[in-house]
C-alpha positions as CSV (number, residue, x, y, z in Angstrom):
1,X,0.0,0.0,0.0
2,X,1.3,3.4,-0.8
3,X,2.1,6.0,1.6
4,X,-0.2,9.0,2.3
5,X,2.7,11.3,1.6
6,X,3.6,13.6,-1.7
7,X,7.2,14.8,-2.5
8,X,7.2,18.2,-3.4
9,X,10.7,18.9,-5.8
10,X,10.2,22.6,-5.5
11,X,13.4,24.2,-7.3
12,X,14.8,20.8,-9.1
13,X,15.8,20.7,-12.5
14,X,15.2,18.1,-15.5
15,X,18.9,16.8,-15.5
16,X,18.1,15.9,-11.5
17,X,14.9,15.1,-11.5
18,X,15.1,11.3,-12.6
19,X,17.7,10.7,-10.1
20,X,16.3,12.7,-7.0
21,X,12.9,10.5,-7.9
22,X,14.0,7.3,-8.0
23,X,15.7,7.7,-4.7
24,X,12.5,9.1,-2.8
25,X,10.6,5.9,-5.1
26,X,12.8,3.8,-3.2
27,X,12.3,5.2,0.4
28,X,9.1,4.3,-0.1
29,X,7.2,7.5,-0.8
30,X,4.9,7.0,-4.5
31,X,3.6,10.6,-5.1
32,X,5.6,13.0,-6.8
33,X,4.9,16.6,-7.1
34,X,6.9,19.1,-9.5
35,X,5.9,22.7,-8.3
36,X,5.3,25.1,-11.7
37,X,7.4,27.8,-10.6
38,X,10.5,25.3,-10.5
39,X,13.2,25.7,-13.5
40,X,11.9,23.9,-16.9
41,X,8.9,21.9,-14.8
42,X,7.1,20.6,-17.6
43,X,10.4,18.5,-18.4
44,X,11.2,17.4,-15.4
45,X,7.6,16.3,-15.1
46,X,7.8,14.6,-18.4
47,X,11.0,12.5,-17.5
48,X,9.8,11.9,-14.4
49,X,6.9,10.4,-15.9
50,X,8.8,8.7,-18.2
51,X,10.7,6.8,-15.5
52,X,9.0,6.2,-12.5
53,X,5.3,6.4,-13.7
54,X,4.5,2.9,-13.6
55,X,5.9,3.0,-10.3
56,X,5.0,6.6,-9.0
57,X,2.1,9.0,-9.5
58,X,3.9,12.1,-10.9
59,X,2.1,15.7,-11.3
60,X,2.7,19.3,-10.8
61,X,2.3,22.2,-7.7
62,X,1.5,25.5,-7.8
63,X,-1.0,24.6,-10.6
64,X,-3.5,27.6,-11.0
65,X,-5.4,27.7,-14.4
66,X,-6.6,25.5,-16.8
67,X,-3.7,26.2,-19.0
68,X,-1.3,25.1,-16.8
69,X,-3.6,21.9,-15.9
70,X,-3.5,20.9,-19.8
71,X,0.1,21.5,-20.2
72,X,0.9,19.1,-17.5
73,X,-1.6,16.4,-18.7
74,X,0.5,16.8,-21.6
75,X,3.3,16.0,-20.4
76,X,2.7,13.2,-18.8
77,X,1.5,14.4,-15.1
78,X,-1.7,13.0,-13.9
79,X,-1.6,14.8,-10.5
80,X,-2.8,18.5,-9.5
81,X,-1.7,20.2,-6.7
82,X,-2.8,23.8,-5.8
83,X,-1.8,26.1,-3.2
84,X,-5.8,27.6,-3.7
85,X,-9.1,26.4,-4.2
86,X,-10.4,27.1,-8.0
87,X,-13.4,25.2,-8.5
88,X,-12.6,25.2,-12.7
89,X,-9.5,23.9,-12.2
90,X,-10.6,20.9,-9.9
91,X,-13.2,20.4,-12.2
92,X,-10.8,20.4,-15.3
93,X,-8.6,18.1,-13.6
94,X,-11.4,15.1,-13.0
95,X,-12.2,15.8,-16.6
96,X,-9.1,14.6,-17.7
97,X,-8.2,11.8,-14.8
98,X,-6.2,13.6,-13.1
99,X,-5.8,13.7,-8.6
100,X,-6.8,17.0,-7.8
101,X,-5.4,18.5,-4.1
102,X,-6.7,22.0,-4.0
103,X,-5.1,24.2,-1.0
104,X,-7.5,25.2,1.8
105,X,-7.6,27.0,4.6
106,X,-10.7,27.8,5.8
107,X,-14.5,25.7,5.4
108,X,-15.8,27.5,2.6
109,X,-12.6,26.6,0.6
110,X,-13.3,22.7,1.5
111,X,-16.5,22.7,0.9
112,X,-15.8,24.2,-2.5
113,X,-13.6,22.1,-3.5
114,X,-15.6,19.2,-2.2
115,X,-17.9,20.3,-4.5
116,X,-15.7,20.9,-7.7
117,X,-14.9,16.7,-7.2
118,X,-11.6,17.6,-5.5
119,X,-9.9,14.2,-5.0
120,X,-8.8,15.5,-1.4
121,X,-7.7,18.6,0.2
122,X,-4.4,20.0,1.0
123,X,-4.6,22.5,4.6
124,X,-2.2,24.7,3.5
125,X,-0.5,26.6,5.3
126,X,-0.6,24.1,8.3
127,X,1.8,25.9,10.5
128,X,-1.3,28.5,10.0
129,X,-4.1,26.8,11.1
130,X,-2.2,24.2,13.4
131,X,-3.6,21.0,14.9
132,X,-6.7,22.5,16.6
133,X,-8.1,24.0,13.7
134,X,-7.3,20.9,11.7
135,X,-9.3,19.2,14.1
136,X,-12.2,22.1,14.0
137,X,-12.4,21.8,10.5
138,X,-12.5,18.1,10.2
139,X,-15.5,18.1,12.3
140,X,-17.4,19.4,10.0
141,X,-16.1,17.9,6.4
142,X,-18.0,14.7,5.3
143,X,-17.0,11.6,6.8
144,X,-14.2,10.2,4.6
145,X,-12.7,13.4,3.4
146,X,-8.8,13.2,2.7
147,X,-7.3,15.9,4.5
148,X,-3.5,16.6,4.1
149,X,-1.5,18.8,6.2
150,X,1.0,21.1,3.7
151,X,3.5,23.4,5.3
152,X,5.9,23.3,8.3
153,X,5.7,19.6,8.2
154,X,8.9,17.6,9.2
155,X,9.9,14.5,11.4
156,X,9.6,16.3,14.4
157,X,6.6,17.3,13.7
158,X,4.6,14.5,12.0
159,X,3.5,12.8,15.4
160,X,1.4,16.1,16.4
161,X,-0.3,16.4,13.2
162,X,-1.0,12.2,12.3
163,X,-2.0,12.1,16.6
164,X,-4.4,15.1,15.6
165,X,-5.8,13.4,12.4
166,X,-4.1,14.1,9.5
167,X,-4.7,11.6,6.7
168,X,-1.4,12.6,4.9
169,X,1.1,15.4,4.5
170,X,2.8,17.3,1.5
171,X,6.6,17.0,2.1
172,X,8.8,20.3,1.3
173,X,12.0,21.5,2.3
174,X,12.7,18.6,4.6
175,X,12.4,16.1,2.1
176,X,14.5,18.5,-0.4
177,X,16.3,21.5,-1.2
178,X,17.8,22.8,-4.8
179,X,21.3,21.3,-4.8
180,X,20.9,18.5,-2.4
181,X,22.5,15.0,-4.0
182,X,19.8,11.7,-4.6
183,X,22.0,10.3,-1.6
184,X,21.3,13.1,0.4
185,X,17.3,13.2,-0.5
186,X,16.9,9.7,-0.4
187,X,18.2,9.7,3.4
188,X,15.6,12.5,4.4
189,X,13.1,10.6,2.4
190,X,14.0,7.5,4.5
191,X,14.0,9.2,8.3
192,X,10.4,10.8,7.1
193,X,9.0,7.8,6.3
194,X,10.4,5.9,9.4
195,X,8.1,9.0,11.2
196,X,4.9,8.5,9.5
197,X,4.9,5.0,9.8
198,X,5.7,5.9,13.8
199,X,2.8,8.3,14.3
200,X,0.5,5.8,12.4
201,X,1.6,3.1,14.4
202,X,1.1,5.4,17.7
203,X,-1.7,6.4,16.2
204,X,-3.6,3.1,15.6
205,X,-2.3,1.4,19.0
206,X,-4.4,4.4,20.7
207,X,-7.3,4.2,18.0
208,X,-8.5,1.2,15.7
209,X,-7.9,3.6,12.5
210,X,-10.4,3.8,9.6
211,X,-10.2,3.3,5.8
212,X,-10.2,6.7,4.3
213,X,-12.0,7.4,1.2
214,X,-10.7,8.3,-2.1
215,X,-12.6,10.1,-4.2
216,X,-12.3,7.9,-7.7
């Protein structure tokens, strides 16, 4: 079963990409995010894809129009990330198979999104909203919503949020940083794992933990 984590490769380049990928692949982390705003994304999506996407499901970040959405269907990316809730875009993105994670912060933006046929939700900036307004919110999102915490997440931090009730979490600058070798990545990628699978096992030793749904 794949891990409820996505690796975002803000700042990485096409020439790294394949490498830096197939060690997170191997840490055991399946979902791979390319951020728009990196250097030359489209490519590094496209190899990416080309590589590791039997193996990996391998999209974009920081995807905010339609435009954008088509371009990275083109090349090969079949996830959508946003840091903001566009219903069209969601909408675009189920239209053409793609996962959609649109960023929210607040209930209106969830429920929006909901709406649009967002696959799940990305609560972005965590380190905003913190643990006990993740928990405030999910109180009130339909039962089996995928809620993933984005932002300020690391190893020390993981057992607060997946204790709290976190379904998942997007993984930034402590999985990587521009320049950092596939040794160095593939280490991080390794000691954040080891954490989730910690706070889930913490987690489910406390609380018999239920099947989340996925939107299809």
């Amino acid at each position: 079963m794949s891990l409820p984590l996505i690796a975002i490769l803000r700042g990485i380049t096409p020439d790294e990409a394949v490498a830096v990928g197939e060690a997170i692949l191997a840490a055991g982390i399946t979902t791979l995010e390319v951020p728009l705003n990196s250097p030359e994304a489209l490519e590094s999506i496209r190899r990416l894809s080309e590589a590791l996407g039997e193996h990996a499901l391998v999209g974009a970040g920081t995807v905010l129009t339609e435009k954008e959405l088509s371009e990275v269907y083109a090349a090969g990316g079949r996830l959508a990330v946003s840091p903001n809730c566009r219903p069209a875009v969601i909408a675009a993105a189920r239209r053409l198979g793609m996962q959609s994670w649109p960023g929210v912060l607040t209930p209106s933006e969830a429920f929006d999104a909901l709406d649009a046929g967002a696959t799940g939700l990305k609560l972005f900036p965590a380190v905003q909203m913190g643990t006990e307004g993740m928990r405030a919110l999910r109180a009130v999102l339909p039962p089996g919503t995928l809620l993933y915490a984005v932002g300020g997440i690391d190893a020390d931090t993981m057992a607060a949020w997946r204790s709290a009730g976190i379904d998942g979490a997007g993984l930034g600058n402590a999985l990587y940083r521009p320049g950092q070798s596939p040794e160095q990545v593939g280490e991080q990628a390794c000691a954040l794992v080891a954490a989730w699978k910690a706070a889930a096992k913490e987690r489910s030793e406390k609380e018999p933990e239920k099947s989340p749904t996925v939107r299809p």
